[in-house]
C-alpha positions in Angstrom: 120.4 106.4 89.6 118.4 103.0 89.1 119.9 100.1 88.8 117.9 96.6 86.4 115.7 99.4 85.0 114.1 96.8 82.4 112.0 98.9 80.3 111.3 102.0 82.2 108.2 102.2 84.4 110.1 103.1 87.1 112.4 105.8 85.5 109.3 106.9 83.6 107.7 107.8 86.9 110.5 109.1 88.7 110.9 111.4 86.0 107.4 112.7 85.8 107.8 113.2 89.4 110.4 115.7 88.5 113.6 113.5 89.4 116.6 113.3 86.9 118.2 109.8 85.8 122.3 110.2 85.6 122.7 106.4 85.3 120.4 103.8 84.2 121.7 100.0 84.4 120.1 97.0 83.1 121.4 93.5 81.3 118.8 93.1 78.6 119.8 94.1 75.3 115.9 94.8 74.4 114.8 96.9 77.2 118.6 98.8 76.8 117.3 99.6 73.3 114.2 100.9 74.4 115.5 103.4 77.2 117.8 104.5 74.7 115.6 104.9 71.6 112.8 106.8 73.9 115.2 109.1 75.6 118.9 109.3 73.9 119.9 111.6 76.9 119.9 109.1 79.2 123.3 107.4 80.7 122.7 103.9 80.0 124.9 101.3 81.0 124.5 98.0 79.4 125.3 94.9 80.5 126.0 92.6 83.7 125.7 94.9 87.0 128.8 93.3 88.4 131.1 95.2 86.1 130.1 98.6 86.9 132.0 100.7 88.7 129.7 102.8 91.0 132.9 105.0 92.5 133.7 106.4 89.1 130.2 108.2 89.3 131.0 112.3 89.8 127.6 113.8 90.2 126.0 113.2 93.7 123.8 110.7 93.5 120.7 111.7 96.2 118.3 108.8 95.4 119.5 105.4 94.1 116.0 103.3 92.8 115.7 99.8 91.6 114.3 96.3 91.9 116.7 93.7 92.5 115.2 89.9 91.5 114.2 87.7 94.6 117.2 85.3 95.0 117.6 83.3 98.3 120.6 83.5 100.3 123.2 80.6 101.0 122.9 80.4 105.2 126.5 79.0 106.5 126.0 80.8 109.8 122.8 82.4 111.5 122.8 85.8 110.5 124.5 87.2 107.3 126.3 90.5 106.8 127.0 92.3 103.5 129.7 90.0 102.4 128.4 86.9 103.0 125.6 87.8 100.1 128.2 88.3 97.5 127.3 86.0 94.0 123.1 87.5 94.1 121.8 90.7 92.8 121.0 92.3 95.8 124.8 92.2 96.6 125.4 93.9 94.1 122.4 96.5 94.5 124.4 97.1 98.0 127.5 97.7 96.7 126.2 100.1 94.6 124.5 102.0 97.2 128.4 101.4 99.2 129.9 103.4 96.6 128.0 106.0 95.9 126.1 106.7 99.5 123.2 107.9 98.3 120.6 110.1 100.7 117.4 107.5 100.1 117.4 104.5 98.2 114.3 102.7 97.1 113.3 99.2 95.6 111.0 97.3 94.8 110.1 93.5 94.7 107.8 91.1 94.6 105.3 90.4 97.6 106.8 87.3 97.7 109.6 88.4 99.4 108.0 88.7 102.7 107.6 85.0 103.2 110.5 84.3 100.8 112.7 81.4 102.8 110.6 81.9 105.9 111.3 85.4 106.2 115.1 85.0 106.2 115.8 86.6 103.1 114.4 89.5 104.4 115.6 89.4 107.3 119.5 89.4 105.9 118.1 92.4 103.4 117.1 94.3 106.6 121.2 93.2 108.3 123.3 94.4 105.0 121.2 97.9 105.1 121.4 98.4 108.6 124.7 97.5 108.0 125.1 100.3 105.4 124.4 102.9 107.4 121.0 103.9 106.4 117.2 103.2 108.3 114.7 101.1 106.7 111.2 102.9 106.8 109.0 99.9 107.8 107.9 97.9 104.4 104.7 98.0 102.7 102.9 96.1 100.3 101.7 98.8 97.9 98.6 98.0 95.3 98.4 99.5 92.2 94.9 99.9 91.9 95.3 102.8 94.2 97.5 105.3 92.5 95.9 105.9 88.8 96.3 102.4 87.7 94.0 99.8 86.4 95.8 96.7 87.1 95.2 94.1 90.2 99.4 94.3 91.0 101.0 94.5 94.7 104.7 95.4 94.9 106.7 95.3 98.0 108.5 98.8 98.8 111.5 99.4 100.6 113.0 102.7 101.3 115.8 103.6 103.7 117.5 106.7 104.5 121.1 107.5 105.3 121.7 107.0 108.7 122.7 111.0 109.0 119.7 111.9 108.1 117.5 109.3 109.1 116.0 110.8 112.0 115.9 114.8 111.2 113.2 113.4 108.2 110.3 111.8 107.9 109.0 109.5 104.3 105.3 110.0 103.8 104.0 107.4 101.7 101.8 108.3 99.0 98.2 109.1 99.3 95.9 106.8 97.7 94.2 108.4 94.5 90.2 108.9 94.6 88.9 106.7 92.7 90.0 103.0 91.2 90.6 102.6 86.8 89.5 99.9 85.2 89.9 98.6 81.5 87.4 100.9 80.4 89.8 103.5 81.6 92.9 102.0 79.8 91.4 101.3 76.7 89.3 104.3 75.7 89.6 108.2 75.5 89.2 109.6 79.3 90.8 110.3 82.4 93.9 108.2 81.9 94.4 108.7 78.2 93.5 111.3 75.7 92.8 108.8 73.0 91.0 105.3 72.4 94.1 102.5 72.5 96.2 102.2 69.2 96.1 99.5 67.6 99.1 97.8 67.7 100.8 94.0 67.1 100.1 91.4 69.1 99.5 87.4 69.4 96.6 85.4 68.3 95.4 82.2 69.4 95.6 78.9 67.8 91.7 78.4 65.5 90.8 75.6 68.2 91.4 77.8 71.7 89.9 80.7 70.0 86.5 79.2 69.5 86.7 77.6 72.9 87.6 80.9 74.6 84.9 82.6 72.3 82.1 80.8 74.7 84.0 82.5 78.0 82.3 85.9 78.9 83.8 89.2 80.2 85.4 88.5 83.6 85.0 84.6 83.7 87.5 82.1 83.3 87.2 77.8 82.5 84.7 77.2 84.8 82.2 78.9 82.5 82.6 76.8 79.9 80.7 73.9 79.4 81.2 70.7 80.5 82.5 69.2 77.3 84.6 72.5 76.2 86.1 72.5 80.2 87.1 68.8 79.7 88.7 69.6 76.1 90.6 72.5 77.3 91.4 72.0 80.5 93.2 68.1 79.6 94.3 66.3 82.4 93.7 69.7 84.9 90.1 69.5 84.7 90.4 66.4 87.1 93.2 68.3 89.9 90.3 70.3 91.4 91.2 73.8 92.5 90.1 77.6 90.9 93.0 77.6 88.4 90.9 81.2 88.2 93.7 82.3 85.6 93.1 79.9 82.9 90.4 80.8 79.8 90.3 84.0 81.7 89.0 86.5 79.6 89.2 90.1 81.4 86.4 92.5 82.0 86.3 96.2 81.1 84.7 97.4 84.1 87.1 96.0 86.5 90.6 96.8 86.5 93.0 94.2 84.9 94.6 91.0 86.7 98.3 91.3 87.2 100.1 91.3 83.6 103.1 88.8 83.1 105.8 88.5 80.5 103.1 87.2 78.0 99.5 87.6 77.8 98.7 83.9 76.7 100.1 82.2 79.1 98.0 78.9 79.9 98.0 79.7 83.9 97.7 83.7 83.4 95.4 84.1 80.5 94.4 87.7 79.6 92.1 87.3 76.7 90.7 90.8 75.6 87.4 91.9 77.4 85.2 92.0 74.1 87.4 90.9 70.9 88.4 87.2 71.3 92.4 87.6 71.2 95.0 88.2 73.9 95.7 91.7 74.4 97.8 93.7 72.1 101.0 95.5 73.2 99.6 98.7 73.4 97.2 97.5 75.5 99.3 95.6 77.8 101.4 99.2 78.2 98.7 100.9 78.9 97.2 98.8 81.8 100.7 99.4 83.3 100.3 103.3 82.3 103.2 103.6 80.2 102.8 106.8 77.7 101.3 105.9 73.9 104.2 107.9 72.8 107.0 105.0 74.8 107.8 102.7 72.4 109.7 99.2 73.1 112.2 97.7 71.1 113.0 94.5 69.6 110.5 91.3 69.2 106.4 91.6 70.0 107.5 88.9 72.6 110.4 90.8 74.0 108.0 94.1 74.1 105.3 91.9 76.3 108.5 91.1 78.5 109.4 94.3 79.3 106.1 95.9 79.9 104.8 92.6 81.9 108.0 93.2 83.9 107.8 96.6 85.0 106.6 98.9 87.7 103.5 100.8 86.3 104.6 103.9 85.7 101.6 105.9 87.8 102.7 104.2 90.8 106.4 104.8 90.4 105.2 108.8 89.8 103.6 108.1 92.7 106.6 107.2 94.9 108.7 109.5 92.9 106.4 112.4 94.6 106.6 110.7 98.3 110.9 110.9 97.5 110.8 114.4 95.8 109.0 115.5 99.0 111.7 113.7 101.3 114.6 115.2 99.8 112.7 118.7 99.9 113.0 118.2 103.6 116.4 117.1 103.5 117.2 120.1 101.6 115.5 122.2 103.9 117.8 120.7 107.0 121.1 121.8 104.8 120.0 125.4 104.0 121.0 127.9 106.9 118.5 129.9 108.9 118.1 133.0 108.6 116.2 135.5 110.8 114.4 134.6 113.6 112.4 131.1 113.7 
């Protein structure tokens, strides 16, 4: 079951790694479209999270997924239990896992949560599981660049099992894959993908920024400009100091991509194509978060950059899906009677 499943990386993975979705919830009309267009099968529940009902769910649910936005919590007292988080979406994430007990659950978040209000907010995550009745594996900070993906992205994991269980089993995380994927990898016919990239639609720059960024080579960013085109571009910036390494930056092919966001022309997170002087299509911008050719997102260009820039690449979710597969094998293995002698 996975709950804000935006456009699908995660369910995509989880379902290569042999797992099968009975309930997919998420608010967005466009990303709702998409996981229903690309697999009709699927039980998708539109709309607001706090109007489902997790209890009227029949089929056992063994692993509940999902990544819940980073909202900070309201502090009347020290130390806040499960109700006293009520009104953000992790509540609701929690009651969720409340209703329908699952054996492991697993999200994901931003790196930012670590620090996130000094530490607090993960703190009262860590309270309202424990709380639960499950153990929290110890967090890691997982990089993409290491399972099959060629993207600079770092997601926080967080995986607990039921407290029943919790210390009969054992979650390995996954092994890193052998070697890093870079543009190259993404955009041509090889290892990751059959095929070259399709084309596909995406946005263009404005005449003036396109000439500027046509002076910027692969892998550099502003500061290779000259002085007279840094001063133009860069406005009143040019003058703040600091890298600002994200602005004019035009990727390179041999280096895996920077971390994607809802748009790929974003003044502070530019991601102008390696060799043609454009931002990067959408087909493009699925494939550096490993999303099939064959996916397709619904509604606007913009809406389809929103929906890939927000997901969990789907190798790494395949990944984890292999690391829980494996965990619930051995939880399986604890139910089954022995027989014969050990």
């Amino acid at each position: 079951m996975e709950l804000f499943a935006g456009g699908g990386g995660l369910a995509i993975g989880m379902e290569q790694a042999g797992l099968e979705s009975i309930l997919l919830n998420e608010m967005d009309k466009h990303a709702c479209a998409t996981l229903r267009h690309n697999r009709p099968d699927w039980n998708v529940i539109e709309g607001d999270i706090a109007n489902v009902d997790f209890t009227q769910i029949e089929e056992e649910v063994d692993i509940l997924t999902g990544g819940f936005p980073c909202q900070a919590f309201s502090y009347a007292g020290k130390s806040l239990g499960f109700e006293d988080t009520r009104g953000t979406l992790f509540f609701e994430m929690a009651r969720a896992i409340k209703e329908t007990q699952p054996k492991v659950f697993l999200a994901e978040n931003v790196r930012a949560l670590l620090t996130h209000d000094d530490g607090r907010t993960l703190e009262t995550i860590k309270s309202v599981i424990d709380e639960l009745g499950y153990e929290l594996v110890e967090p890691r900070v997982l990089k993409a660049i290491f399972y099959k993906v060629p993207q600079k992205r770092e997601r926080l994991i967080l995986v607990a099992i039921r407290k029943d269980l919790a210390q009969k089993v054992k979650f390995h995380w996954p092994s890193p894959y052998r070697k890093v994927m870079t543009l190259r990898d993404a955009f041509y016919a090889g290892e990751l993908y059959d095929t070259d990239v399709p084309e596909s639609e995406g946005q263009l720059y404005p005449e003036r920024k396109r000439e500027i960024m046509e002076h910027v080579p692969q892998g550099g960013y502003w500061r290779d400009l000259s002085d007279d085109l840094q001063r133009e571009y860069m406005g009143g910036s040019y003058f703040l100091g600091g890298g600002k390494t994200g602005m004019a930056r035009r990727l390179s092919l041999d280096e895996p991509s920077l971390t994607l966001t809802t748009s790929p022309a974003q003044k502070q997170t530019e991601r102008c194509h390696p060799i043609e002087t454009r931002p990067l299509q959408v087909r493009e911008y699925a494939r550096i978060q490993t999303f099939p050719d064959n996916w397709e997102f619904k509604g606007s260009k913009n809406a389809a950059y929103k929906q890939i820039g927000n997901a969990v690449p789907v190798n790494m979710s395949k990944a984890l899906g292999h690391s829980l597969v494996r965990l619930l094998n051995d939880i399986e293995s604890l139910e089954q009677p022995t027989t014969g002698n050990a």
